[in-house]
PDB file of N, H, CA, C and O in Angstrom:
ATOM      1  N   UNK A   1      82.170 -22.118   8.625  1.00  0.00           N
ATOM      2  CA  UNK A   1      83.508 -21.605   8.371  1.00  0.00           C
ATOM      3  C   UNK A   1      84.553 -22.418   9.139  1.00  0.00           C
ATOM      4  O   UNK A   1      85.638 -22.779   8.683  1.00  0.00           O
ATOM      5  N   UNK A   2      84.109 -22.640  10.290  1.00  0.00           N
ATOM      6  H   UNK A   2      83.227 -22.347  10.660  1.00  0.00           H
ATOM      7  CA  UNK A   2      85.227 -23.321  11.217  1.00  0.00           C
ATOM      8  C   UNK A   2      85.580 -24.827  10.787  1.00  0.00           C
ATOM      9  O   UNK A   2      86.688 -25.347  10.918  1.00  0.00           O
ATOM     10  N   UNK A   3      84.483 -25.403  10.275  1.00  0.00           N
ATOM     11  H   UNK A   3      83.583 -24.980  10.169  1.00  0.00           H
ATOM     12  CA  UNK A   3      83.840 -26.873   9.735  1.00  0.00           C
ATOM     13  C   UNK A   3      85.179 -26.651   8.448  1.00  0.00           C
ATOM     14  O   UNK A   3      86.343 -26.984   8.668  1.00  0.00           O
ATOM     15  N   UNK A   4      84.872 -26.248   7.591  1.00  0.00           N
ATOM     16  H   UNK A   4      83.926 -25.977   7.413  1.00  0.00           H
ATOM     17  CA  UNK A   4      85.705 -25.886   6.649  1.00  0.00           C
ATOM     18  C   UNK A   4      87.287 -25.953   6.860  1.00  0.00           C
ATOM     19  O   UNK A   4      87.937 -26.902   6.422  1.00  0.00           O
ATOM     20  N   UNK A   5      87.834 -24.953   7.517  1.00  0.00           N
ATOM     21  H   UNK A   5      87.306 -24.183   7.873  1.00  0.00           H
ATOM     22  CA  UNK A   5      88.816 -25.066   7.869  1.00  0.00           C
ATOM     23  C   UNK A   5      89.774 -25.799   8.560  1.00  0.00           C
ATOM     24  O   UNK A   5      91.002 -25.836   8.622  1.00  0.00           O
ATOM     25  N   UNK A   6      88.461 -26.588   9.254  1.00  0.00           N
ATOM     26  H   UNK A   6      87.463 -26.557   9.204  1.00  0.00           H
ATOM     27  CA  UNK A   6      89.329 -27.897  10.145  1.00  0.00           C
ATOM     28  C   UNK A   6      89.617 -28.893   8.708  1.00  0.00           C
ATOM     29  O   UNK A   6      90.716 -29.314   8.348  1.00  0.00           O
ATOM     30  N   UNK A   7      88.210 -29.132   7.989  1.00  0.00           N
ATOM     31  H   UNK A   7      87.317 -28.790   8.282  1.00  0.00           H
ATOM     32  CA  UNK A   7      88.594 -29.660   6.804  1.00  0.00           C
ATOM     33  C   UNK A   7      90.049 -29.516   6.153  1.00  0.00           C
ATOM     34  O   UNK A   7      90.895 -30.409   6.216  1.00  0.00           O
ATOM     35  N   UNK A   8      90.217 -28.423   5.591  1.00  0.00           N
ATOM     36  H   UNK A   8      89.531 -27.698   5.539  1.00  0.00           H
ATOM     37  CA  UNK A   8      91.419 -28.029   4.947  1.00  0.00           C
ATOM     38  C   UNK A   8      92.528 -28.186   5.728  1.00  0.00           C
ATOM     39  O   UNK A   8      93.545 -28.256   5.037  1.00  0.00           O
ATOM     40  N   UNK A   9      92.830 -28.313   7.549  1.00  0.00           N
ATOM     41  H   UNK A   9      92.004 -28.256   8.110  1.00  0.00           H
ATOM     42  CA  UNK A   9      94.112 -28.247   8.008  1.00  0.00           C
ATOM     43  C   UNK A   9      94.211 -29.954   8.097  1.00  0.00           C
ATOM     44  O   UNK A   9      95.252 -30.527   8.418  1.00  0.00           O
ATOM     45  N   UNK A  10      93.105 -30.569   7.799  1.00  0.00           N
ATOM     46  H   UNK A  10      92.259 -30.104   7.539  1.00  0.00           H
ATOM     47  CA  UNK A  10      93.272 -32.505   8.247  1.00  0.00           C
ATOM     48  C   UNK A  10      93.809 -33.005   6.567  1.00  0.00           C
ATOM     49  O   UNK A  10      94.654 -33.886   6.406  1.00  0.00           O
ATOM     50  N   UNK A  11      93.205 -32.329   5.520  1.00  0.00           N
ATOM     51  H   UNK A  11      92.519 -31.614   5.650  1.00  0.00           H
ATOM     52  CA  UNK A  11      93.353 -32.970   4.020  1.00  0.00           C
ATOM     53  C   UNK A  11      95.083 -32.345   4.139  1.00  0.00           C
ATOM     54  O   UNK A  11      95.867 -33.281   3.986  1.00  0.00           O
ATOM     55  N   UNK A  12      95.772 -31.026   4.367  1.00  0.00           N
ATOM     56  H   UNK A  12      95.134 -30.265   4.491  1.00  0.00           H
ATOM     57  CA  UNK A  12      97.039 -30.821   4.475  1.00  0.00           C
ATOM     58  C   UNK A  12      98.073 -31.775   5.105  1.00  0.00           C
ATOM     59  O   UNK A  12      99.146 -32.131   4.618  1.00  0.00           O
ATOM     60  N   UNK A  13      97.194 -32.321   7.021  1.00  0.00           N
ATOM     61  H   UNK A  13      96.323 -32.032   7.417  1.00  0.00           H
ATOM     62  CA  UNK A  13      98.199 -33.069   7.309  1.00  0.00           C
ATOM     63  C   UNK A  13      98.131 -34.447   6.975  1.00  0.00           C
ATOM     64  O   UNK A  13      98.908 -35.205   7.556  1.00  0.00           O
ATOM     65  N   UNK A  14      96.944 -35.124   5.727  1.00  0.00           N
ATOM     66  H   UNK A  14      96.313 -34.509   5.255  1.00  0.00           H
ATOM     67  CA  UNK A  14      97.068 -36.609   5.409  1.00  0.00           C
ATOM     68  C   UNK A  14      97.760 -36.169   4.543  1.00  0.00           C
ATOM     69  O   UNK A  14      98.712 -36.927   4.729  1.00  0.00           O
ATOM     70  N   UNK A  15      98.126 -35.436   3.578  1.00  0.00           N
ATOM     71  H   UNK A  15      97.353 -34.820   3.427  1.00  0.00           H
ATOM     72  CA  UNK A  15      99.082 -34.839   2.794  1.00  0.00           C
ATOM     73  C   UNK A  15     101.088 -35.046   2.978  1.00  0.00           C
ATOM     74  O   UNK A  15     102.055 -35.471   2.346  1.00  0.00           O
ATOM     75  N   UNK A  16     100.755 -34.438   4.219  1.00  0.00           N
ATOM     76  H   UNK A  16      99.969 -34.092   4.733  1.00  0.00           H
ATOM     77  CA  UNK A  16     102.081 -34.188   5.029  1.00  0.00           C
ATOM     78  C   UNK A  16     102.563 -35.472   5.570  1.00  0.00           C
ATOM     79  O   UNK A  16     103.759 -35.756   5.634  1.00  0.00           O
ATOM     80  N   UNK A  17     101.527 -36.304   5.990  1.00  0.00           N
ATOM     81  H   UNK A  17     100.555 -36.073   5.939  1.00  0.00           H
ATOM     82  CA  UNK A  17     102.036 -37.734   6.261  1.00  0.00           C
ATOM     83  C   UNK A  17     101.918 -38.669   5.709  1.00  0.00           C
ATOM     84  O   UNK A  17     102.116 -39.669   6.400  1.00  0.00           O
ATOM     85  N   UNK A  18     101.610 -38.879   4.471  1.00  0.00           N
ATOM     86  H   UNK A  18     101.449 -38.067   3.910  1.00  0.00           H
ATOM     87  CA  UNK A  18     101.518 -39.459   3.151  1.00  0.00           C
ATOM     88  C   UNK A  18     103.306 -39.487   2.541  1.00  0.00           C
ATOM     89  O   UNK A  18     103.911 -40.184   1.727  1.00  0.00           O
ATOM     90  N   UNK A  19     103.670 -38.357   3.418  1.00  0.00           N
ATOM     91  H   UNK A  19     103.179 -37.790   4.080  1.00  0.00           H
ATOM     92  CA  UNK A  19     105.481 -37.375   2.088  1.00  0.00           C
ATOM     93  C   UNK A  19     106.315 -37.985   3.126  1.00  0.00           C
ATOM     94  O   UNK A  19     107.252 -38.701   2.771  1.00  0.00           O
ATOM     95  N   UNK A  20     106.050 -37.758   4.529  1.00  0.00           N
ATOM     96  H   UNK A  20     105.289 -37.177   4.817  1.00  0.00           H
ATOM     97  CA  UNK A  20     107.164 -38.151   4.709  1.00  0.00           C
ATOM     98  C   UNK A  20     107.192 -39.460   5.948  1.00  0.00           C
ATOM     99  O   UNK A  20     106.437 -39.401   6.919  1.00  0.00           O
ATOM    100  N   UNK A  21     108.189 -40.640   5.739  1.00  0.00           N
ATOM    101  H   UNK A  21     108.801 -40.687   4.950  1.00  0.00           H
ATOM    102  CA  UNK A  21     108.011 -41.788   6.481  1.00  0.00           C
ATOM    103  C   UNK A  21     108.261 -41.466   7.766  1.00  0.00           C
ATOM    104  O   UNK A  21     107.711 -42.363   8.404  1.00  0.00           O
ATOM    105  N   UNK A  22     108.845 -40.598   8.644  1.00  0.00           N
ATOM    106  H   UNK A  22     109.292 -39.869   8.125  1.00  0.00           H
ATOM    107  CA  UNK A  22     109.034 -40.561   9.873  1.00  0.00           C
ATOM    108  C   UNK A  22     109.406 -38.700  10.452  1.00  0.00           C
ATOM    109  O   UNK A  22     109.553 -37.720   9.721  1.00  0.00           O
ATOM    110  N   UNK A  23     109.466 -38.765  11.999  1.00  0.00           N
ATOM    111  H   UNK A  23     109.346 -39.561  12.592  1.00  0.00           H
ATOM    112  CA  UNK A  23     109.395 -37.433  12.248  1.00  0.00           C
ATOM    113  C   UNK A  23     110.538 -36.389  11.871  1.00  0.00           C
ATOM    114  O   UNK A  23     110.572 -35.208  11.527  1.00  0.00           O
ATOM    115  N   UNK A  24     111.718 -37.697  12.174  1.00  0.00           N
ATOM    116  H   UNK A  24     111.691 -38.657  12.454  1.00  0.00           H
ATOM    117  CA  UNK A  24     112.828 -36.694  11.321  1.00  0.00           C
ATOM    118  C   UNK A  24     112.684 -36.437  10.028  1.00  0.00           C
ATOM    119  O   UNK A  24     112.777 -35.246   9.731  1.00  0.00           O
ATOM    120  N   UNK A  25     112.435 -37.378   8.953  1.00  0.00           N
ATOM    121  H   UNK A  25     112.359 -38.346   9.194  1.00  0.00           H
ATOM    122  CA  UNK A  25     111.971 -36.766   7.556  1.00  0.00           C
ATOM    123  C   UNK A  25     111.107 -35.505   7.503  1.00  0.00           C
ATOM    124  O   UNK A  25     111.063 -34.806   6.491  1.00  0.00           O
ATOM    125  N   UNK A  26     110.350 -35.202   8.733  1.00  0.00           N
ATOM    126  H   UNK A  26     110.385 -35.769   9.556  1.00  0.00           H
ATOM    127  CA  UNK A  26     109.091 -34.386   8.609  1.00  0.00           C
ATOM    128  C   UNK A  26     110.007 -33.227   8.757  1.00  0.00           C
ATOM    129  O   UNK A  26     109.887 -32.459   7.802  1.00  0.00           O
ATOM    130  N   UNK A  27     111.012 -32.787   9.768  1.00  0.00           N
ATOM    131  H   UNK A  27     111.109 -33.411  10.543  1.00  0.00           H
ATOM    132  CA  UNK A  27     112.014 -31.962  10.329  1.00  0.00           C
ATOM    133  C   UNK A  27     112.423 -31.890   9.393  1.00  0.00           C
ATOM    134  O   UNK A  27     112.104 -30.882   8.763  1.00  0.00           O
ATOM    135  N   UNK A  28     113.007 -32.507   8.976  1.00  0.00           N
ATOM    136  H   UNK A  28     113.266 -33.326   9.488  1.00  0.00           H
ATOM    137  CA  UNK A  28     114.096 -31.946   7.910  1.00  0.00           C
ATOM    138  C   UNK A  28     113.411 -31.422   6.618  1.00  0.00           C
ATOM    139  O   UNK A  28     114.026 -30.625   5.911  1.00  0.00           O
ATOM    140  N   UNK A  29     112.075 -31.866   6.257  1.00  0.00           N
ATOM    141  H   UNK A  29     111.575 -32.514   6.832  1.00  0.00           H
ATOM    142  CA  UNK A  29     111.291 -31.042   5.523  1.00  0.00           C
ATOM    143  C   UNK A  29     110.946 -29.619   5.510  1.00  0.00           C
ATOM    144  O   UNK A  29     110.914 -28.757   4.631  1.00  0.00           O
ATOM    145  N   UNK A  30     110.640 -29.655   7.051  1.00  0.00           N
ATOM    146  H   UNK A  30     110.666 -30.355   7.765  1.00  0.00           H
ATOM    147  CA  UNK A  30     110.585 -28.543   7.064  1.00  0.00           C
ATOM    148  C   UNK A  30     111.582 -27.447   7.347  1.00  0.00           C
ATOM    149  O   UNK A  30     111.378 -26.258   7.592  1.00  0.00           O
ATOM    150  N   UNK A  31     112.580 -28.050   7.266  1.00  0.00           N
ATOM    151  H   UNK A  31     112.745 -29.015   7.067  1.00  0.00           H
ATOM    152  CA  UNK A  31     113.458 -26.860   6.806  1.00  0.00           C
ATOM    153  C   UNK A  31     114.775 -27.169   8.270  1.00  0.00           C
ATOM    154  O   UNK A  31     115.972 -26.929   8.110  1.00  0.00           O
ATOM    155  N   UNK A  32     114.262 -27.648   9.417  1.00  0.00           N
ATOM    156  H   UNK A  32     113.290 -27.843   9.547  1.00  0.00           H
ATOM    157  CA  UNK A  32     114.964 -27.975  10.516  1.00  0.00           C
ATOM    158  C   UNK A  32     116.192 -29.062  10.818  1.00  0.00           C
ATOM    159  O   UNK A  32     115.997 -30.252  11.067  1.00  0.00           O
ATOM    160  N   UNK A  33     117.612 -28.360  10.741  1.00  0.00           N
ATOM    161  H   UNK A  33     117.771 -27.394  10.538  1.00  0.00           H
ATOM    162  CA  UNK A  33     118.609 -29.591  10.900  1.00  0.00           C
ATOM    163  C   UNK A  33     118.217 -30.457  11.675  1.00  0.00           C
ATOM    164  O   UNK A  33     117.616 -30.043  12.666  1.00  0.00           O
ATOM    165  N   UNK A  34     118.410 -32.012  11.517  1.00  0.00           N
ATOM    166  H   UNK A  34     118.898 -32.348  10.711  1.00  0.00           H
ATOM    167  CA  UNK A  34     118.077 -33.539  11.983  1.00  0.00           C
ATOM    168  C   UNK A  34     119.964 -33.757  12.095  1.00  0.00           C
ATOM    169  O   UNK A  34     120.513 -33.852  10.997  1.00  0.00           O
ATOM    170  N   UNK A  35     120.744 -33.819  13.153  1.00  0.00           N
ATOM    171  H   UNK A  35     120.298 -33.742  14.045  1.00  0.00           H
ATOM    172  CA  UNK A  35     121.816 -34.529  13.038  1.00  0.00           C
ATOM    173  C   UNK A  35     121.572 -35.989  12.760  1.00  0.00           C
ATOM    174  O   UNK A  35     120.380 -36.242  12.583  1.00  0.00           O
ATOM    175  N   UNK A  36     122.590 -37.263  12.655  1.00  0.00           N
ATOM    176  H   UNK A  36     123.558 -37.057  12.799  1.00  0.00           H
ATOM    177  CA  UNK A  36     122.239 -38.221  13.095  1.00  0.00           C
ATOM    178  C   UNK A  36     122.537 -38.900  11.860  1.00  0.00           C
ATOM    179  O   UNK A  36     122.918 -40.068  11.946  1.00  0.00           O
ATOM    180  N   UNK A  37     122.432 -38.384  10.766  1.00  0.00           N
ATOM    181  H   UNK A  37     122.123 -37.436  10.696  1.00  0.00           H
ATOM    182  CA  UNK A  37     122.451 -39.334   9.401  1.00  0.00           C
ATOM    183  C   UNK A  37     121.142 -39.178   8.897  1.00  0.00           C
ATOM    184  O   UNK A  37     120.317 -38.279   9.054  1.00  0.00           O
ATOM    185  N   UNK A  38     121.120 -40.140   8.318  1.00  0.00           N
ATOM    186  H   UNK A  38     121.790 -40.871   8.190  1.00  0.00           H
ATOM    187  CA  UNK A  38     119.534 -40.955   7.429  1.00  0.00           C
ATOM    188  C   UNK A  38     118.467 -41.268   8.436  1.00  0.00           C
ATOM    189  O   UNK A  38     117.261 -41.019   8.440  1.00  0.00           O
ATOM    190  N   UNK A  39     119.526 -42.099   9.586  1.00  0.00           N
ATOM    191  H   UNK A  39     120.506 -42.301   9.582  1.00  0.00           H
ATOM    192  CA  UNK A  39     118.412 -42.235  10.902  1.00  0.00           C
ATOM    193  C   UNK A  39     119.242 -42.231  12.052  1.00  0.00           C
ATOM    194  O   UNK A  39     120.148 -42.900  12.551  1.00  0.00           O
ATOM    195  N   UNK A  40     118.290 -40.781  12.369  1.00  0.00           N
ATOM    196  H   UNK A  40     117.554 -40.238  11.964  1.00  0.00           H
ATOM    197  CA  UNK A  40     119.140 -40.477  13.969  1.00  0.00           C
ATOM    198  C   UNK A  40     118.197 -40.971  15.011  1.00  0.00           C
ATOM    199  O   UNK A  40     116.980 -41.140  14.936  1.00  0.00           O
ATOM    200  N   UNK A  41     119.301 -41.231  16.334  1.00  0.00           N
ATOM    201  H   UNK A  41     120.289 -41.094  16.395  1.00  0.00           H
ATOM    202  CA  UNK A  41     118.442 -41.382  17.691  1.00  0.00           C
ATOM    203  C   UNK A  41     116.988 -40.921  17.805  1.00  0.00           C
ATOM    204  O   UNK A  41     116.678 -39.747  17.602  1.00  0.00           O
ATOM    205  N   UNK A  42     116.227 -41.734  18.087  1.00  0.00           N
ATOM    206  H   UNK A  42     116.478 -42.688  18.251  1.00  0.00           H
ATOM    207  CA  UNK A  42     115.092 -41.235  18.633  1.00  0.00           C
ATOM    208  C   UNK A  42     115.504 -40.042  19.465  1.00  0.00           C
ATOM    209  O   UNK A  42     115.574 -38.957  18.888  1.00  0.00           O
ATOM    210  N   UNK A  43     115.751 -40.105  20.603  1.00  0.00           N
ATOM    211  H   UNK A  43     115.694 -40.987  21.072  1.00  0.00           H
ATOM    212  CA  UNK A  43     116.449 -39.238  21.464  1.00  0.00           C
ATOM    213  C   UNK A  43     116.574 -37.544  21.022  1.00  0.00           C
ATOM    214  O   UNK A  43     115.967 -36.604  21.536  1.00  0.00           O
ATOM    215  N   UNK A  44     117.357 -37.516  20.137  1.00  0.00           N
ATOM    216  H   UNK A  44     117.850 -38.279  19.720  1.00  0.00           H
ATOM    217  CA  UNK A  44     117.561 -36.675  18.992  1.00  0.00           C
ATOM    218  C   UNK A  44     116.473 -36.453  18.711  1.00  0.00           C
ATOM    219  O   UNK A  44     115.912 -36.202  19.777  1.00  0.00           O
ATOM    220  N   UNK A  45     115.681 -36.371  17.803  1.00  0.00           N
ATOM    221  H   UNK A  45     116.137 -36.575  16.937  1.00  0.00           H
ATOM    222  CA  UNK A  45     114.126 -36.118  17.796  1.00  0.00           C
ATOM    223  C   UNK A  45     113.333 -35.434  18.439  1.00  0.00           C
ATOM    224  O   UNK A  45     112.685 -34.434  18.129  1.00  0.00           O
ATOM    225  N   UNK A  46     113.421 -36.112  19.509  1.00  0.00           N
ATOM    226  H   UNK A  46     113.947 -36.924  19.761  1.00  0.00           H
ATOM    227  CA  UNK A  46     112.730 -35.888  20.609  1.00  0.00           C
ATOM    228  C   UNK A  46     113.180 -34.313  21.427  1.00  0.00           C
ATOM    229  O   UNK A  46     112.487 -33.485  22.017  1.00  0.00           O
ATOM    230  N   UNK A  47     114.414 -34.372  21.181  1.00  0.00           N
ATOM    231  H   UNK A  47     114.977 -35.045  20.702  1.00  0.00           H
ATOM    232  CA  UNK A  47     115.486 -33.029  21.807  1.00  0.00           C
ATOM    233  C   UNK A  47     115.172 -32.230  21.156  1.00  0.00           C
ATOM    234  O   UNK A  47     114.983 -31.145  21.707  1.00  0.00           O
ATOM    235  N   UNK A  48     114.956 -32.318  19.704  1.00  0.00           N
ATOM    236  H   UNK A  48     115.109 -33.199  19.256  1.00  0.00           H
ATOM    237  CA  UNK A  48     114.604 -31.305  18.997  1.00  0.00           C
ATOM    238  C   UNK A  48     112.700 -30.819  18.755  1.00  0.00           C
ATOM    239  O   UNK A  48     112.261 -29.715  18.436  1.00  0.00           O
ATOM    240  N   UNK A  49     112.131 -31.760  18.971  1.00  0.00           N
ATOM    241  H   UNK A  49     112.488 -32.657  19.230  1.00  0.00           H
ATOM    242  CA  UNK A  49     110.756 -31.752  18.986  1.00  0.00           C
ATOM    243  C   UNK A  49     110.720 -30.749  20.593  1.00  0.00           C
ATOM    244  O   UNK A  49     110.713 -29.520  20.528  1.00  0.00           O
ATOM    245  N   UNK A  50     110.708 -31.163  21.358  1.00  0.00           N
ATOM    246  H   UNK A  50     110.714 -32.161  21.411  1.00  0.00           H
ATOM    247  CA  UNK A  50     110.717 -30.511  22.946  1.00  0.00           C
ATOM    248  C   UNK A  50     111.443 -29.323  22.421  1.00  0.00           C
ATOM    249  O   UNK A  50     110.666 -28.429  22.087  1.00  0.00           O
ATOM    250  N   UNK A  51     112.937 -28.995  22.216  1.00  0.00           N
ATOM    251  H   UNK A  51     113.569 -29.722  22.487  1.00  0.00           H
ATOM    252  CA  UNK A  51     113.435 -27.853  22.029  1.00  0.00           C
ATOM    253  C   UNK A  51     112.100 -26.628  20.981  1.00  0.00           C
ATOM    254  O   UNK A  51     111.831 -25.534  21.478  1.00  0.00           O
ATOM    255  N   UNK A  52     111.448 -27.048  19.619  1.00  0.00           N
ATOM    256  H   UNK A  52     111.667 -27.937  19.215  1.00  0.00           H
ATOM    257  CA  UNK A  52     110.592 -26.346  19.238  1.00  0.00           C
ATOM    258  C   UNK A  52     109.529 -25.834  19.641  1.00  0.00           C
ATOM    259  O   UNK A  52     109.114 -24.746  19.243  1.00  0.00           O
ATOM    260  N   UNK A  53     108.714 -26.869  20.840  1.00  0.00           N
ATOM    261  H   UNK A  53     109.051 -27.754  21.162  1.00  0.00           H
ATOM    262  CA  UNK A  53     107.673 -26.800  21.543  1.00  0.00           C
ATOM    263  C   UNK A  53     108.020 -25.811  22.571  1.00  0.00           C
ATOM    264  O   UNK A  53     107.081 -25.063  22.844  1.00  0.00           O
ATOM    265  N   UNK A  54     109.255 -25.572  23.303  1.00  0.00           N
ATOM    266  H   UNK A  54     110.018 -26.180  23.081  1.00  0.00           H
ATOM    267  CA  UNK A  54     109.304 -24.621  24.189  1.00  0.00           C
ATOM    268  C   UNK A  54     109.379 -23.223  23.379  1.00  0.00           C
ATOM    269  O   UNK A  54     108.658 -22.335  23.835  1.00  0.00           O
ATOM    270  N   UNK A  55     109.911 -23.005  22.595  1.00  0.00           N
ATOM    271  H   UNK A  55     110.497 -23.726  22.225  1.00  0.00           H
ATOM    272  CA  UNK A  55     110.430 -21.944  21.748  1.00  0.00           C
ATOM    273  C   UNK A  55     109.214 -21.532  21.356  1.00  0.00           C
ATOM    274  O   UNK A  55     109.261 -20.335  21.070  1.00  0.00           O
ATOM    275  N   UNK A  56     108.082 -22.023  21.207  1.00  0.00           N
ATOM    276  H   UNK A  56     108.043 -22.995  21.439  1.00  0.00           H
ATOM    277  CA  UNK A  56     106.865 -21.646  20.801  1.00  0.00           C
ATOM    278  C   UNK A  56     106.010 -21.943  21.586  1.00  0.00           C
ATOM    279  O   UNK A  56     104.964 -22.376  21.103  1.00  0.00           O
ATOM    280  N   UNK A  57     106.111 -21.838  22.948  1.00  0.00           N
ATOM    281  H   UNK A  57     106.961 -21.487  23.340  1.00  0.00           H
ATOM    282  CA  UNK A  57     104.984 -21.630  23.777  1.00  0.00           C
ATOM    283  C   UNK A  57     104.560 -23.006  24.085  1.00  0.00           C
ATOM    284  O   UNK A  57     104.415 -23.178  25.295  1.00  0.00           O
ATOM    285  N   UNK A  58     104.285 -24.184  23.250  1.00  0.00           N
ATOM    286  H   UNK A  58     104.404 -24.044  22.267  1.00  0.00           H
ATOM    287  CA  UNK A  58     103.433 -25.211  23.171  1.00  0.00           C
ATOM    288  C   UNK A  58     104.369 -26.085  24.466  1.00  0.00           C
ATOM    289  O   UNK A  58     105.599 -26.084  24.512  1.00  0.00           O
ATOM    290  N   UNK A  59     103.462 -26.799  25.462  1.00  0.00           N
ATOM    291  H   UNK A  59     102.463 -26.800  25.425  1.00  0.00           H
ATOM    292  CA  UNK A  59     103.932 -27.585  26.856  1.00  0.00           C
ATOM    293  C   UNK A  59     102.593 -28.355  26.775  1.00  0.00           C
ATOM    294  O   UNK A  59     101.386 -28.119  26.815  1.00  0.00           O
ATOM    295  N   UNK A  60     103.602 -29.599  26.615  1.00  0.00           N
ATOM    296  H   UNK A  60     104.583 -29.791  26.583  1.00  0.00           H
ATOM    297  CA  UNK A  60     102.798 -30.715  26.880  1.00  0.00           C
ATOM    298  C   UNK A  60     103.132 -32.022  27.969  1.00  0.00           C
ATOM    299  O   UNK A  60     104.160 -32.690  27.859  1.00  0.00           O
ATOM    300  N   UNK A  61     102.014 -32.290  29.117  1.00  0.00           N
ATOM    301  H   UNK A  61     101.179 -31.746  29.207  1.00  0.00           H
ATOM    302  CA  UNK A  61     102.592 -33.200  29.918  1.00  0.00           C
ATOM    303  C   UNK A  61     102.411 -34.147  29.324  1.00  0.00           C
ATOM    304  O   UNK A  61     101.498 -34.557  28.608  1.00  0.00           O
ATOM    305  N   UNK A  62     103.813 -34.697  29.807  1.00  0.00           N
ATOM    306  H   UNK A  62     104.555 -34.364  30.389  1.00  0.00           H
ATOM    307  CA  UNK A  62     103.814 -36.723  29.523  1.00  0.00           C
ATOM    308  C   UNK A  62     103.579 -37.227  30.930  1.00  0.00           C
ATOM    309  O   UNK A  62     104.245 -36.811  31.878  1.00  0.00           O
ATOM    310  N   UNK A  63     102.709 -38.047  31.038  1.00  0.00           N
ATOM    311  H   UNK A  63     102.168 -38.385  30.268  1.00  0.00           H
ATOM    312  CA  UNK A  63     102.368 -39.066  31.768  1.00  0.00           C
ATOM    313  C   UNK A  63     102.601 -40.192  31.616  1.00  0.00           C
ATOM    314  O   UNK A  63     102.078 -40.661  30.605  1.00  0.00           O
ATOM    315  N   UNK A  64     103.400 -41.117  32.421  1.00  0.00           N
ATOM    316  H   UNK A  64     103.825 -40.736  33.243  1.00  0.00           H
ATOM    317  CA  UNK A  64     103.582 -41.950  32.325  1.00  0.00           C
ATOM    318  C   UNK A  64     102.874 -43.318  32.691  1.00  0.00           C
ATOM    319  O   UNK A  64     102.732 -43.462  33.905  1.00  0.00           O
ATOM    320  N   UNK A  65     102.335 -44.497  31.798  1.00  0.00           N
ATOM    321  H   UNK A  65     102.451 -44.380  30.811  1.00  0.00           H
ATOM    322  CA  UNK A  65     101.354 -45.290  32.320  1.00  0.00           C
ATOM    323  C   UNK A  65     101.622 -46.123  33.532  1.00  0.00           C
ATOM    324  O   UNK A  65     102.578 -46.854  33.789  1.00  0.00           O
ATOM    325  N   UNK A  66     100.085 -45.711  34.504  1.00  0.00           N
ATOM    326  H   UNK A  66      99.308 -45.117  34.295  1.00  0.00           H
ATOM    327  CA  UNK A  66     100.917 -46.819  35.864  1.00  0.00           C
ATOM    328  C   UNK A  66     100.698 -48.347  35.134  1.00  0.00           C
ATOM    329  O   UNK A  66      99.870 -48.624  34.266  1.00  0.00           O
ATOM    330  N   UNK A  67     101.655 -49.201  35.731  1.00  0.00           N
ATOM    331  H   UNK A  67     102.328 -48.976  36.435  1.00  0.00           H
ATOM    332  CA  UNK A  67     101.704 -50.755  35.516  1.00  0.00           C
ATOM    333  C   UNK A  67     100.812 -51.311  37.062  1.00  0.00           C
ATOM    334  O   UNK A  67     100.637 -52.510  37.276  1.00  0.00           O
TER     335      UNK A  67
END
C-alpha cells in the first residue's frame, strides 16, 4: 500500500514538473500571487517559499557549504 502510493505521489510530481518551467510558474499555478512580472527576483521566491513553509509547520535548515 505504501509502495503504491509513493508511486502515485512521484508519477504526480514528474507530472507537475514536466507543466511548469520554474518555481514561480509552479506558485502561480497553484493558485499563489508571484509579484515580479513573468520573472521575478529569485529573492521573491524564496520570500514566498519560506513565508509558506512557516505557515505550515514545514522548517528546514540551510547549511551553508564550508570552502
Amino acid at each position: 500500500m505504501k509502495e503504491q502510493l509513493r508511486a502515485e505521489v512521484r508519477k504526480e510530481l514528474e507530472k507537475i514538473e514536466l507543466r511548469y518551467r520554474d518555481m514561480a510558474s509552479l506558485l502561480r499555478g497553484l493558485g499563489i500571487h508571484v509579484g515580479g512580472g513573468p520573472y521575478p527576483m529569485p529573492r521573491e521566491v524564496k520570500w514566498i517559499l519560506l513565508n509558506l513553509c512557516l505557515k505550515n509547520g514545514l522548517f528546514f535548515l540551510h547549511l551553508k557549504p564550508l570552502n
